[in-house]
C-alpha positions in Angstrom: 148.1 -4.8 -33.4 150.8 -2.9 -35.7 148.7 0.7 -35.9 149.3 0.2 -40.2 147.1 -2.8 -40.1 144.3 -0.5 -38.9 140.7 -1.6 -41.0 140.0 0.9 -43.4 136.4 2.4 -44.3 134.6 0.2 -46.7 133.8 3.4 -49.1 137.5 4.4 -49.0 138.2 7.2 -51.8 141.6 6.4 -51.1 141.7 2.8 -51.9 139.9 3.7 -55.2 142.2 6.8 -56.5 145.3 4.1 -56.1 143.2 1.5 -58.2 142.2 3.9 -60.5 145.8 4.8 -61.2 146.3 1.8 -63.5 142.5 1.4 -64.6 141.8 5.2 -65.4 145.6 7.1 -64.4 144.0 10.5 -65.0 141.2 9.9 -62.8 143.1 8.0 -60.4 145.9 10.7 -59.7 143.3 13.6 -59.3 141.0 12.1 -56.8 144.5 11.2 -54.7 146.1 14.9 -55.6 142.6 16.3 -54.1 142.9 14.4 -51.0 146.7 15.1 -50.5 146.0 19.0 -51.2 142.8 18.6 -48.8 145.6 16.6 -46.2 147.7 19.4 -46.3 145.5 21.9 -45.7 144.4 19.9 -42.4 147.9 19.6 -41.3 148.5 23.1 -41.8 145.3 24.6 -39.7 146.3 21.7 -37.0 148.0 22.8 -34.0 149.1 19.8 -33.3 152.1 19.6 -35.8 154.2 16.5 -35.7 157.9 16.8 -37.8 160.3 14.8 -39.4 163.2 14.3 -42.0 160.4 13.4 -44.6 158.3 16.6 -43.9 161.8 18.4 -44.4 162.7 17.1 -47.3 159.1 17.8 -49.0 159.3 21.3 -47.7 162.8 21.6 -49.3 161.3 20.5 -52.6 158.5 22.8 -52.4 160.8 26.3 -51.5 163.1 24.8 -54.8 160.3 24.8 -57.0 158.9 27.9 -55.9 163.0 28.9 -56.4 163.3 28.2 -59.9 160.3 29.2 -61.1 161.4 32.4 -60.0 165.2 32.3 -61.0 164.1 30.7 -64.5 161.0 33.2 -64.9 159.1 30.5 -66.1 155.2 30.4 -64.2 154.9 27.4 -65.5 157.4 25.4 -63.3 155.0 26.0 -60.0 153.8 23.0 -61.6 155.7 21.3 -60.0 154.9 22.8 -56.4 151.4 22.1 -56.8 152.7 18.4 -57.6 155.0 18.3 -54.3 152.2 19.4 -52.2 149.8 16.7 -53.6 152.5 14.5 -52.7 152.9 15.4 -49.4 149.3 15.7 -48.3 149.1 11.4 -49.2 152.4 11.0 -47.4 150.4 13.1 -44.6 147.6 10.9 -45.0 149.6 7.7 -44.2 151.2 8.9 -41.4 148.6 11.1 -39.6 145.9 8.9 -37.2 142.8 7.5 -39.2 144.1 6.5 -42.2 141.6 5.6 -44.7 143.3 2.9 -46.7 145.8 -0.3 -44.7 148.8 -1.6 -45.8 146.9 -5.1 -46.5 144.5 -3.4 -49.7 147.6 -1.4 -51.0 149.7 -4.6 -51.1 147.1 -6.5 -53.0 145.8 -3.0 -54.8 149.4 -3.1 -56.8 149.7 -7.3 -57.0 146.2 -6.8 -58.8 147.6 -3.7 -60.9 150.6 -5.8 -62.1 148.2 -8.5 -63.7 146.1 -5.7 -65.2 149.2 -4.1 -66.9 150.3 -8.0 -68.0 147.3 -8.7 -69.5 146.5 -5.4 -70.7 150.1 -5.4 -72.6 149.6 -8.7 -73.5 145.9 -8.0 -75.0 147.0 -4.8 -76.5 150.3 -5.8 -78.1 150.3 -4.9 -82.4 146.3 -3.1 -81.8 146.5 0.5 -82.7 144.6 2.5 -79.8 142.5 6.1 -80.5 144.6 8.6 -78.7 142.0 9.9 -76.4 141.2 6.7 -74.9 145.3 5.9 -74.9 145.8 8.8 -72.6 142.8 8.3 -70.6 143.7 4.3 -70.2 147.6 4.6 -70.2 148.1 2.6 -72.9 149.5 6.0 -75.5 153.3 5.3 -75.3 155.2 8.7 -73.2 157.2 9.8 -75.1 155.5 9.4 -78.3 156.8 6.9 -80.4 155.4 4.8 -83.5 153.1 2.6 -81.2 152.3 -0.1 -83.5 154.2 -3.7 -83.1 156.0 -1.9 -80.5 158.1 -4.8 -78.9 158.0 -4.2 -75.5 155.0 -4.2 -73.0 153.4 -0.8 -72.3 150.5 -2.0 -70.1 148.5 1.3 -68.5 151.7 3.0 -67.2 152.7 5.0 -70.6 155.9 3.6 -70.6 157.7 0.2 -70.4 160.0 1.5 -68.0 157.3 2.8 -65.3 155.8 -0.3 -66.0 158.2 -2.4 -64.5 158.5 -0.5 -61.9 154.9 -1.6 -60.7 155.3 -5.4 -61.7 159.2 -5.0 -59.5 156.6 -4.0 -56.5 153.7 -6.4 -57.5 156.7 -9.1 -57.6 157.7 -8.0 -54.5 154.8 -8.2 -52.8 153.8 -11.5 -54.0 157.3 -12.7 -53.2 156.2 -11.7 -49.4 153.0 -14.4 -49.8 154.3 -17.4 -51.4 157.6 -17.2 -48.4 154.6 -17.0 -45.7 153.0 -19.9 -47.4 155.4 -22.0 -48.1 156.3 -22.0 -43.8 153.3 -21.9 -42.9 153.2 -25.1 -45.5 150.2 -23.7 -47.6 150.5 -25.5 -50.2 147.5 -24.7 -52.4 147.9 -21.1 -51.7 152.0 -20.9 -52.6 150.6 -23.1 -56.2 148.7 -19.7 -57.6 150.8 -17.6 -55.5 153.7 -18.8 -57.8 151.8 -18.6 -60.7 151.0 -15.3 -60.6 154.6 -14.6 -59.6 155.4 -16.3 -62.9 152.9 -14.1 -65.3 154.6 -11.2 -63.8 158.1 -12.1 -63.7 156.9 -12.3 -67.9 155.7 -9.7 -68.0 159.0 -7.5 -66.6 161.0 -9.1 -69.0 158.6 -8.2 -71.8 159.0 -4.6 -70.9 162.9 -4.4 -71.9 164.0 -2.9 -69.3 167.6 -4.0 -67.8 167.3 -2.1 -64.8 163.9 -4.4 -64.1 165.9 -7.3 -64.9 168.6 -6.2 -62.8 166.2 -5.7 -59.6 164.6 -8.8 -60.2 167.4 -10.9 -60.0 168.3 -9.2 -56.5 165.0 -9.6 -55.4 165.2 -12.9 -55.7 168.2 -13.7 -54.3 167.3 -11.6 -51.1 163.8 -14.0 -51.7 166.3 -17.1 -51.2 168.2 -15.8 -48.8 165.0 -15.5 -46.3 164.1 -18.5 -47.4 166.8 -21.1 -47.0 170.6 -20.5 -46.5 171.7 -22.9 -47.9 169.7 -22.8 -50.9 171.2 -19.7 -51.2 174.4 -20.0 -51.3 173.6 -22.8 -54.1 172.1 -20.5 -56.1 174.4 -17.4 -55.5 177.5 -19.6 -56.2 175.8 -20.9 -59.5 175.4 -17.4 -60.5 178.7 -16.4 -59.8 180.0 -19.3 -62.3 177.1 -18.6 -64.9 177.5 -14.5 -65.3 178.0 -14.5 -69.0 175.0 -16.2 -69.3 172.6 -14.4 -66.6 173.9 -11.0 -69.4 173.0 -13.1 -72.6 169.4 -13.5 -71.3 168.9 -9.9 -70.5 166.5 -8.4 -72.1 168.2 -6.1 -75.5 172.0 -7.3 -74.0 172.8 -7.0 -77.7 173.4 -3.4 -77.3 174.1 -3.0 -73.5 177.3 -1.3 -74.5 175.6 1.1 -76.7 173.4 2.1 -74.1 175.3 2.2 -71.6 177.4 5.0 -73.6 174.2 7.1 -74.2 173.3 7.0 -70.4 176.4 7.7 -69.5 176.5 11.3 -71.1 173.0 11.7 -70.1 173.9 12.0 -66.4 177.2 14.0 -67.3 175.1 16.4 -69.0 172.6 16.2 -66.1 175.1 16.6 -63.9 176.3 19.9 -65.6 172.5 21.3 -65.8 172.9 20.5 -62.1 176.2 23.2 -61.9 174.4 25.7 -63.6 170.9 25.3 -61.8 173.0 24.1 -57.9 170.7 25.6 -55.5 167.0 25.3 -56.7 167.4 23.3 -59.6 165.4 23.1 -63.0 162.2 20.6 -61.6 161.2 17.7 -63.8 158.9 20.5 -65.8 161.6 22.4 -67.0 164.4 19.7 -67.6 163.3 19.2 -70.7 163.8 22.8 -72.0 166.9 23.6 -70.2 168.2 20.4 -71.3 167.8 21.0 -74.8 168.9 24.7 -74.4 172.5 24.0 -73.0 172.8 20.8 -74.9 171.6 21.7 -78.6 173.5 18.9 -80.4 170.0 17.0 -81.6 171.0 13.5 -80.2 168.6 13.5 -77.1 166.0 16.1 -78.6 163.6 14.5 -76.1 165.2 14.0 -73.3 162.6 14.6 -69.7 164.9 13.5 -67.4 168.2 12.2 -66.3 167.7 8.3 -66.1 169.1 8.2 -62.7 167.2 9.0 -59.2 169.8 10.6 -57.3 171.3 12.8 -60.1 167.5 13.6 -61.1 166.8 14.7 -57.2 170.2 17.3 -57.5 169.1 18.6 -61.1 165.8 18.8 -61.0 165.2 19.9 -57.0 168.9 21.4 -56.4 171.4 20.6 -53.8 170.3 20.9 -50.6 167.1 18.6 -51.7 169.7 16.2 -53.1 171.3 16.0 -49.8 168.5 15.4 -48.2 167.3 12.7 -50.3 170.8 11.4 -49.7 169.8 11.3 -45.7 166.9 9.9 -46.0 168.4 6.5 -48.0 171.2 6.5 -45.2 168.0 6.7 -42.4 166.1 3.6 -44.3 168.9 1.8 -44.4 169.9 1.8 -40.9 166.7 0.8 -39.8 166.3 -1.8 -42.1 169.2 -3.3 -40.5 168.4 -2.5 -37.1 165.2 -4.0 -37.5 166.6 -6.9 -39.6 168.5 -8.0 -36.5 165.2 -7.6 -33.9 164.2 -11.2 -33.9 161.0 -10.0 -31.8 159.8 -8.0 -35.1 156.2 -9.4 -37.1 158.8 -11.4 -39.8 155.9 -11.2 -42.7 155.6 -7.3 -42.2 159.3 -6.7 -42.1 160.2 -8.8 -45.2 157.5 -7.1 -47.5 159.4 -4.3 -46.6 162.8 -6.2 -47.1 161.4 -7.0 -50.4 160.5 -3.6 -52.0 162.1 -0.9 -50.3 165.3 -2.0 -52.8 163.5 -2.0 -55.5 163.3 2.3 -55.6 167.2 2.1 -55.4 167.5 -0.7 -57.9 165.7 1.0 -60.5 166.6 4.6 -59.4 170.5 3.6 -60.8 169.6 3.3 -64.6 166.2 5.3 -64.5 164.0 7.6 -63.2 160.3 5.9 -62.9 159.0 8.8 -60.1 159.5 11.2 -63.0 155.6 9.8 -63.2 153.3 10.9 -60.7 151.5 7.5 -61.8 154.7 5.8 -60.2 155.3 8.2 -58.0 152.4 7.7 -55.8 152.7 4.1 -54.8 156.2 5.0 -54.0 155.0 7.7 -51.5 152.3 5.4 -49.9 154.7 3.0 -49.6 157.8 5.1 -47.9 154.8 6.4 -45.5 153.7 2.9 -44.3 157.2 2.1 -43.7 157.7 4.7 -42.0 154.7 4.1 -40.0 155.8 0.7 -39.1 159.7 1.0 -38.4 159.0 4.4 -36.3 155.9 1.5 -34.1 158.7 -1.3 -34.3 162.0 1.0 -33.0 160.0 1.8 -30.1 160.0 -1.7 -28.5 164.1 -2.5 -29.2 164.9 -0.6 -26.3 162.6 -3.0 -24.1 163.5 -6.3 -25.7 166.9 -5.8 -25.4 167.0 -5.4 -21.4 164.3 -7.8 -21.5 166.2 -11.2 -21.5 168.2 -9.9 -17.9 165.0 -9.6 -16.0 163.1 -11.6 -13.8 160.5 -13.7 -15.1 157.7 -11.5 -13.5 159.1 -8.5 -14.6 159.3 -10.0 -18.2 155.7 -10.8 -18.3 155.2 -6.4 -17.9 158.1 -6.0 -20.2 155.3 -8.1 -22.9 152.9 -6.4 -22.0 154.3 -3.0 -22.4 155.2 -3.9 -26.1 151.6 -5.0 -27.0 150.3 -1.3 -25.6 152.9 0.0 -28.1 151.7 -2.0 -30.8 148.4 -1.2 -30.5 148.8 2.9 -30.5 
């Protein structure tokens, strides 16, 4: 049994915090920033210290914050340590043995948190909301803008564009379920599967975003390509022909170009803040006002960060955690592939992966949604399974791959060998 399928404890603190994060955010992101700060402090008195390109790259984050609080002067910017070690005590908590929560209840913890930002949005849409209870439900739009007959959906995520980023994973996820039903010839279960597939494929669109629509649109075609060939190449070819009309259905394409020249000078003005802050950076606390301070022109007075993932990781965390972050896309990648072309792998588990490890470079290109810790957070959990999982499935290549040349007998041990290692 794949070690991230472990059962978790029915009264599972963890389980709640990431449910919480769309019901109550607030509430939801303290309980897991306790138990990542209380992880840390674990790993830390442990003498038993395991170590890895992740663990490096949050320690780089946490000596740049420390860095430019310092260089800057400004106290306030350890802000942003004490957010990087939150976030590395729930990566710990992933990773290390005895994890509370399994990769099962966080899949269906964000398909469930995608319908509850649909409806929500839906419910909510034109209904002016008392601040307090905005802020404490996620429903106040970040930054503040006249909220009333606002066109595009808010849900509990502050912003339409960290809300698609949860409905891209929910999407995802759901994507995974209806391609096991549908071979498995589950026909009932594939029926609401779709359906709920439907309300959230809505409910992106509804948020405006063209980086969601974008990602969808890849996810889909990735969907296809898992699930037939042939219907793939169909559907890719038709898209080829029908371009002009796959940008005419975008959400806002009426002033694509426009946009596209504001972004653009966003990340070559990020990308300056990034020369004059190149070794620790400014951290997503102080971008704001260092943003406004070299660029005083007025036109993006409220500007928090760059709209782009890998230019954010250089200006806000500096250059060596930019290269790192760099690294660790190149690592995923390659053993997304490798594993891709294991046939021996559990095919479900891998393609949830398939499915939603894109979507934090799809969205990453035109935005930033892990500015958030609200977004953030999922993101972590779900790096940390993967990790879990490709680090379990890597393990066996070595023996399958020799396996076909032995003898029968010795083939039988070569199984048996790879369901020990699958059950560690």
């Amino acid at each position: 049994m794949n070690p991230i399928f472990t059962h978790p404890n029915r009264r599972n603190l963890f389980g709640i915090g990431l449910g919480l994060c769309f019901l109550l955010p607030p509430v939801g992101i303290l309980i897991l920033s306790i138990k990542g700060l209380i992880s840390v402090f674990e790993y830390a008195r442990t003498s038993n210290k395991t170590f890895s390109l992740m663990h490096l790259y949050f320690i780089c984050l946490l000596i740049s914050s420390i860095g430019a609080s310092i260089q800057m002067n400004d106290i306030t910017l350890l802000c942003a340590s004490f957010m990087i070690l939150c976030y590395f005590g729930i990566y710990l908590s992933i990773i290390r043995k005895g994890v509370s929560m399994n990769f099962v209840r966080y899949r269906w913890i964000i398909i469930m948190g995608g319908i509850y930002n649909c409806l929500l949005g839906w419910a909510l849409k034109g209904v002016s909301i008392n601040p307090v209870i905005g802020m404490l439900t996620g429903t106040t739009i970040f930054p503040a803008v006249q909220a009333k007959n606002y066109p595009r959906l808010v849900g509990s995520a502050y912003n339409p564009n960290f809300t698609m980023y949860i409905l891209l994973l929910a999407i995802a996820f759901i994507l995974n379920e209806v391609l096991s039903s549908i071979r498995s010839r589950k026909w009932f279960n594939s029926i609401w599967q779709v359906a709920v597939l439907i309300m959230l494929s809505k409910g992106v669109l509804d948020t405006g975003s063209r980086a969601a629509f974008f990602a969808i649109v890849c996810i889909f075609t990735l969907f296809l390509f898992q699930l037939n060939k042939k219907i793939f190449v169909a559907v890719f070819s038709l898209m080829l022909l029908k371009v002009k009309w796959i940008i005419d259905i975008m959400p806002r394409s009426n002033i694509i170009n426009q946009d596209y020249g504001v972004r653009r000078a966003i990340w070559s003005n990020s990308i300056e803040l990034w020369e004059h802050h190149a070794l620790f950076g400014v951290t997503p606390f102080g971008f704001h006002k260092e943003y406004a301070h070299l660029f005083p022109d007025g036109r993006h007075e409220n500007m928090v960060h760059p709209h782009n993932s890998m230019i954010g990781v250089f200006a806000e965390y500096g250059t060596f955690s930019g290269i790192l972050f760099l690294l660790l896309i190149v690592v995923i990648c390659t053993k997304l592939i490798t594993i891709y072309f294991e046939r021996h792998k559990d095919r479900k588990m891998f393609e949830t992966f398939l499915f939603s490890l894109p979507i934090i470079l799809l969205t990453g290109i035109f935005d930033e949604p892990f500015f958030s810790p609200q977004m953030a957070i999922p993101t972590i959990i779900l790096v940390a399974f993967w990790n879990k999982y490709s680090s379990s499935e890597l393990e066996t290549i070595p023996v399958l791959s020799i396996q076909k040349y032995m003898p029968r007998s010795q083939s039988i041990l070569g199984k048996r060998k790879i369901g020990a290692l699958s059950e560690k």
